[in-house]
N, C-alpha and C positions, 0 to 999 in steps of 0.2 A: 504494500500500500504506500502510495507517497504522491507527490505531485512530482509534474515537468516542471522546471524552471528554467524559461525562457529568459534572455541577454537582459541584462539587467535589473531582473529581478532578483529580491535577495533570497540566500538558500532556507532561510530559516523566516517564517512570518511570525508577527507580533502573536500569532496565536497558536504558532507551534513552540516561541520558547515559554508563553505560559501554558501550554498540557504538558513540556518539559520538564517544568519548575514543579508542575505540579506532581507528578509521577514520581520525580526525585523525592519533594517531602512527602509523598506515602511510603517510597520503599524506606526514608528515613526512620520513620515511623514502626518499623518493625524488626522485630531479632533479627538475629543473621542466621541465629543457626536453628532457629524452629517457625520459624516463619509469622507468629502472633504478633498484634499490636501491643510495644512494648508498656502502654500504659495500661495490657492487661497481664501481661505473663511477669514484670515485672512487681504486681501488688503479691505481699506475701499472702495476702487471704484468700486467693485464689486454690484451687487444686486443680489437679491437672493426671491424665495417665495418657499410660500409651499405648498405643497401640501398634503392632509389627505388620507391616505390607511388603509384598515383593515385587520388588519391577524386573519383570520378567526381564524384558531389554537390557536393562541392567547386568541382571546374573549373567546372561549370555556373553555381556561384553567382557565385564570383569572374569568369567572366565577363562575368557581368549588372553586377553591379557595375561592373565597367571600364567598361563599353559607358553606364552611364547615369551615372556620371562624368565622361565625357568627353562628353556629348550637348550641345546648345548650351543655357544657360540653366538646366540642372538643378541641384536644389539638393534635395540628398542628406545632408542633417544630419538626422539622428535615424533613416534610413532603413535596416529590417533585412530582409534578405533571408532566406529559410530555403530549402531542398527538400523532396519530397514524392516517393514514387517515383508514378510513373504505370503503369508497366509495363517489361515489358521486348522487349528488341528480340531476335531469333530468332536464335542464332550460327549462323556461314555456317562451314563447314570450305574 
């Protein structure tokens, strides 16, 4: 999504650097490492649990990664792995 900007026009409009501004002081606004508004996960009278999910993508990557980490001779500096879905496999009841 974006606009053309045509000769002379500037790259950034008065109302792209305030949805900028604004996007910044929201992700301000929240932990880094659990994603909550920190003016809730930071009250101690809060409570809070967790909960465990897996991202499939995830596992698969991270286990390429391991697997050619540990392979003899490999050398895995600069190297980024991404996923792709391919399909999906049929659930069994």
């Amino acid at each position: 999504m974006g606009r053309a900007v045509g000769p002379g026009e500037p790259q950034w409009t008065e109302e792209d650097t305030l949805l900028a501004v604004e996007w910044q002081r929201l992700q301000d606004a929240l932990c880094g490492g659990c994603g909550h508004p920190l003016d809730e996960s930071l009250d101690e009278g809060n409570d809070y649990e967790v909960h465990r999910i897996t991202c499939f993508a995830c596992q698969v990557k991270e286990r390429a990664e391991k697997a050619a980490a540990e392979a003899e001779n490999a050398d895995t500096t600069g190297r980024k792995l991404t996923t792709v879905l391919i399909g999906r496999r049929p659930v069994i009841d």
